[in-house]
N, C-alpha and C positions, 0 to 999 in steps of 0.2 A: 330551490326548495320546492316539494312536488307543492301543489297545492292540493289537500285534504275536504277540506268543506265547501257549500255553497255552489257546487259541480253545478253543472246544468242538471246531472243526474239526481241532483240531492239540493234543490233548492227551490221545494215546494214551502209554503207555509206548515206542513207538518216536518218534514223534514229539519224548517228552519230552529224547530223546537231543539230536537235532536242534536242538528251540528252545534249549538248552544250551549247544552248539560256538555258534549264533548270535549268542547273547547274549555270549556272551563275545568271538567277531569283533567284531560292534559296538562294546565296549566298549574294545578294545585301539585301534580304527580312530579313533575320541575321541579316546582319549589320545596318540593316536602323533602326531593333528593338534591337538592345544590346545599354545594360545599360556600361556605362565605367568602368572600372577596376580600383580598387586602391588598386597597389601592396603594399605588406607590407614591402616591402624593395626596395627601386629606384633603386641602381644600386648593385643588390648581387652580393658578389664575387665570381670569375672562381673558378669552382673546377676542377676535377681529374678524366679523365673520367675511369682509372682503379677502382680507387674508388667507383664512382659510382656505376660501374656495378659487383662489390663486394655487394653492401648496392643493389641494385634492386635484386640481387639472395641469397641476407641471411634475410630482413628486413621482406618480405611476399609479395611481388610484385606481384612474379608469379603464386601467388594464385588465382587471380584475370584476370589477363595480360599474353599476349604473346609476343612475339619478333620477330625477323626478320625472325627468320631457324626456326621458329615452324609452320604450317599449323593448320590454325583457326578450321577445320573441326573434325581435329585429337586431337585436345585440347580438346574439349568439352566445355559446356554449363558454368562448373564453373570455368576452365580457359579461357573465353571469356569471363566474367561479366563486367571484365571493357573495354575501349578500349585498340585495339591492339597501343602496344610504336614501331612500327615499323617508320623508319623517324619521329620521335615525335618532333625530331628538326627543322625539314621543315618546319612544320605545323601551329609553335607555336613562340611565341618570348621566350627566353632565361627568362627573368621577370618573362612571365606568367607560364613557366613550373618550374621556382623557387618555388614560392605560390606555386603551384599544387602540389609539392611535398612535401612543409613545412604544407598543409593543404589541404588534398585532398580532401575535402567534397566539 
């Protein structure tokens, strides 16, 4: 994903004003236009996060994906295809990154 804000070009303290009101535009114009989610399971159960991250580095993941200690630059194109799972927990509710993982399309 390209990156937008905070460029070396655009990451003066006035500037920083700016990519701020942006990012928040953006963010509301998303939301105002997304369709609602309907998970395919309400409340999935906790799993294992060794596990997990057994099944992300055997399944084909990182085909696609990088991770926290890898530099996007150094991957390349086809390990950048999808987005980076770096804080992918932050970003997302527990539900949606269930689905996204039971059907990543």
């Amino acid at each position: 994903m390209p990156r937008v804000w905070y460029n070396s070009n655009t990451s003066s303290p006035e500037d920083a004003v700016r990519n701020e009101v942006e990012i928040d535009a953006a963010v509301a114009y998303l939301f105002a236009n997304s369709e609602e989610h309907d998970y395919a399971v309400l409340f999935p159960p906790r799993g294992n996060a060794e596990r997990g991250q057994d099944l992300v580095e055997s399944v084909g993941c990182l085909a696609c994906h990088i991770t926290e200690d890898q530099d996007r630059l150094a991957a390349g194109t086809r390990r950048t295809f999808g987005q980076p799972l770096q804080n992918i927990g932050n970003k997302t509710s527990y539900e949606w990154l269930f689905d996204w993982v039971r059907d990543p399309r």
